[in-house]
C-alpha positions in Angstrom: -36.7 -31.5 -23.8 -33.9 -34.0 -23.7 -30.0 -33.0 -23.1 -29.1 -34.7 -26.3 -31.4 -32.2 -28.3 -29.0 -29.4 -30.6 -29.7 -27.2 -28.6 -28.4 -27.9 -25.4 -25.0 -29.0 -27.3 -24.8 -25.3 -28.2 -26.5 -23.3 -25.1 -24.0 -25.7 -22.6 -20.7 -24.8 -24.0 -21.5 -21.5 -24.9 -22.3 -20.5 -21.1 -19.4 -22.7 -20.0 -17.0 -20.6 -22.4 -18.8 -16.9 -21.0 -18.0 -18.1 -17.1 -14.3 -19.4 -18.2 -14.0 -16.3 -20.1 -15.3 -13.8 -17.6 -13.5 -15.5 -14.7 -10.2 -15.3 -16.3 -10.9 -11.8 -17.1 -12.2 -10.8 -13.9 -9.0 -12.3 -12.0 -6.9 -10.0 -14.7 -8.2 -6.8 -14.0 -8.4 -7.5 -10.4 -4.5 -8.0 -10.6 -4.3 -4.5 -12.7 -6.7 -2.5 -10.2 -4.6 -4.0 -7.2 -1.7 -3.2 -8.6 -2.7 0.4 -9.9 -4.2 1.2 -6.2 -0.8 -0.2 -4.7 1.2 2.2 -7.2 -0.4 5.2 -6.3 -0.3 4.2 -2.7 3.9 4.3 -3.3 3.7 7.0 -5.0 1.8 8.7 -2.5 3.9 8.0 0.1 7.1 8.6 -1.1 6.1 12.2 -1.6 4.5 12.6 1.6 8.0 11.1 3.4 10.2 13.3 1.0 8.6 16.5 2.4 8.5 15.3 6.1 12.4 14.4 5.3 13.2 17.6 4.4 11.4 19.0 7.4 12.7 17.1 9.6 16.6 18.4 8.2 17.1 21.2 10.7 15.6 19.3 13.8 17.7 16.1 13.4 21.1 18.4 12.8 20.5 20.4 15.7 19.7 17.5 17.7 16.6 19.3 18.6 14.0 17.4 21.2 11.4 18.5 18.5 11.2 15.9 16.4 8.1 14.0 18.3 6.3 17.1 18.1 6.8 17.4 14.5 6.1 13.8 13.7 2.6 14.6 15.5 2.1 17.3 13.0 2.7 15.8 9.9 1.0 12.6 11.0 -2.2 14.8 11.6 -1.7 17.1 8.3 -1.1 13.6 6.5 -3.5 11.3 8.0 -0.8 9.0 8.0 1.6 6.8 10.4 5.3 8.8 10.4 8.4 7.7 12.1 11.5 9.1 12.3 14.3 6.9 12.5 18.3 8.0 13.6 20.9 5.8 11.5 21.2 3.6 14.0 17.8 2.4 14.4 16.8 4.2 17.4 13.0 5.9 17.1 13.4 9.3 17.6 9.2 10.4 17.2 6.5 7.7 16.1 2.9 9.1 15.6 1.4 5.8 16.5 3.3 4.5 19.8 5.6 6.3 22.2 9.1 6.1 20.6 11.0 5.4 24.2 9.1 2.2 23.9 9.8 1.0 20.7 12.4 -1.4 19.2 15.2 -0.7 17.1 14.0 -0.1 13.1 17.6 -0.3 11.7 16.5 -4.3 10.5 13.1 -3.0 9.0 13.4 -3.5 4.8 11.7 0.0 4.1 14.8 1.7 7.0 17.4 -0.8 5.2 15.9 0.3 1.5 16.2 3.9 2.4 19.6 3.7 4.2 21.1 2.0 0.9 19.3 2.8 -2.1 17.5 6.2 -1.1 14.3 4.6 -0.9 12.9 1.6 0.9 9.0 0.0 0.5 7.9 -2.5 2.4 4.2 -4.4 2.8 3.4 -6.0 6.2 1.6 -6.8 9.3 1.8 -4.1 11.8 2.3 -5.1 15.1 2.0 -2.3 16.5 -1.3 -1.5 14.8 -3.1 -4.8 14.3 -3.3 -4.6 10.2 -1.4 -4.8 6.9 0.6 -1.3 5.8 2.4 -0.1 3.0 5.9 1.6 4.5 7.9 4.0 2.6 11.2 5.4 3.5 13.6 8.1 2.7 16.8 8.9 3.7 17.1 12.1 6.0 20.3 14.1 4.3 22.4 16.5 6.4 22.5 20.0 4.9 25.2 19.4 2.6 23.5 16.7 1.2 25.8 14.0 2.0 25.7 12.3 5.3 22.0 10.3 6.3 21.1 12.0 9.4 18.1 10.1 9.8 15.0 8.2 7.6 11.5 9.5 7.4 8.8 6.8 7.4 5.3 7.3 6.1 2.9 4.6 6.4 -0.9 3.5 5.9 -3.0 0.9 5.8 -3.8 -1.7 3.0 -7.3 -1.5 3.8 -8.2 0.9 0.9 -6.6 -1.0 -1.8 -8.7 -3.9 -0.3 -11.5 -2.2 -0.5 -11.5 -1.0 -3.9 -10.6 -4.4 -5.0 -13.5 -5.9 -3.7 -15.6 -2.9 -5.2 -14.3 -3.7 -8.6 -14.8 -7.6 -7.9 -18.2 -6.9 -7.2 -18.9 -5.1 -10.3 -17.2 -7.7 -12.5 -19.0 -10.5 -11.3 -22.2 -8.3 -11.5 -21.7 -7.7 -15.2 -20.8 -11.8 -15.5 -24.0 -12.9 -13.8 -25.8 -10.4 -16.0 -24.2 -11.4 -19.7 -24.3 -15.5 -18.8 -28.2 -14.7 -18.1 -28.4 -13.1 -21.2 -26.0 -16.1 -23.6 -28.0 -18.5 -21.8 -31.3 -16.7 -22.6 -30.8 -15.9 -26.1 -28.6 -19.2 -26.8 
C-alpha cells in the first residue's frame, strides 16, 4: 500500500482532524471543570468563614483570650486552615502555626479584600504550609453591625481541584485514544 493511494488521503486527515478536535475540546472542559471545582471551593469557604465570623463576634468584643481556642475548634469541625486576624493585622488564633509567631496579615489580598469590600479571595503559595491554598475572608462586625472588629480566614488546599482535574484529563484523553482508534479503524 502506497501513501499516495485514496485512501490514506482520507484516513490521514480525518484522524488529524479527531486529535485537533479532541485536543481543543479536552483543554475546554478542563478550563470549565477547574473552574467549576475552584467555584465551589469559594463558595465553600465563604460560608464556612461567615459562620466562624459570627462566632467569633462575642470573643473579639470582649477581648476574650479565647479566640485560639475557638480557631482550634472550627479548624477541627471544618477540616480547614482558620485565622483570625484583628484590624490591624495582628494574628490573634491560627490553626496551623502559633499566632505569637506569625507576621502581620493586614498586607494579605484575602485580609485587604475583606477589610474593604466585605469579602477577600486570594490563590497562593503557603509558606507556612508548603502548598498552593485558596483563602477566603470576611469581615468580623461588632454587634451593632458597624465597626470590623476583626476578619475570619478559612483556607484549604488546591490539591483537590488538582486532583479532579487530572481525573477528568485522564478520562478525556481515554475517550480520544479510544474514538481516533476507532476513525482510523473504520476510515
Amino acid at each position: 500500500m502506497s501513501f499516495r493511494g485514496i485512501r490514506w488521503r482520507i484516513v490521514i486527515p480525518l484522524v488529524a482532524l479527531i486529535i485537533i478536535t479532541t485536543g481543543a475540546v479536552t483543554l475546554y472542559v478542563l478550563s470549565i471543570v477547574r473552574q467549576a471545582h475552584l467555584d465551589s471551593l469559594e463558595a465553600s469557604l465563604t460560608s464556612q468563614a461567615n459562620l466562624v465570623a459570627d462566632a467569633m463576634v462575642p470573643l473579639l468584643s470582649a477581648s476574650s483570650g479565647e479566640v485560639q481556642a475557638s480557631v482550634a475548634h472550627y479548624g477541627r469541625l471544618l477540616n480547614a486552615r482558620v485565622t483570625v486576624v484583628a484590624p490591624t493585622g495582628l494574628v490573634l488564633g491560627d490553626t496551623a502555626e502559633d499566632p505569637a509567631e506569625m507576621d502581620n496579615h493586614l498586607s494579605r489580598p484575602e485580609v485587604q479584600g475583606a477589610l474593604s469590600t466585605c469579602r477577600g479571595m486570594a490563590m497562593r503559595y503557603s509558606d507556612t504550609l508548603g502548598y498552593e491554598m485558596m483563602y477566603v475572608a470576611v469581615p468580623v462586625r461588632g454587634r451593632d453591625e458597624g465597626d470590623i472588629i476583626g476578619v475570619v480566614r478559612v483556607a484549604l488546599p488546591l490539591s483537590d481541584v488538582r486532583a479532579a482535574v487530572a481525573r477528568v484529563r485522564g478520562a478525556i484523553v481515554t475517550g480520544a485514544l479510544v474514538a481516533t482508534l476507532l476513525a482510523a479503524g473504520l476510515a
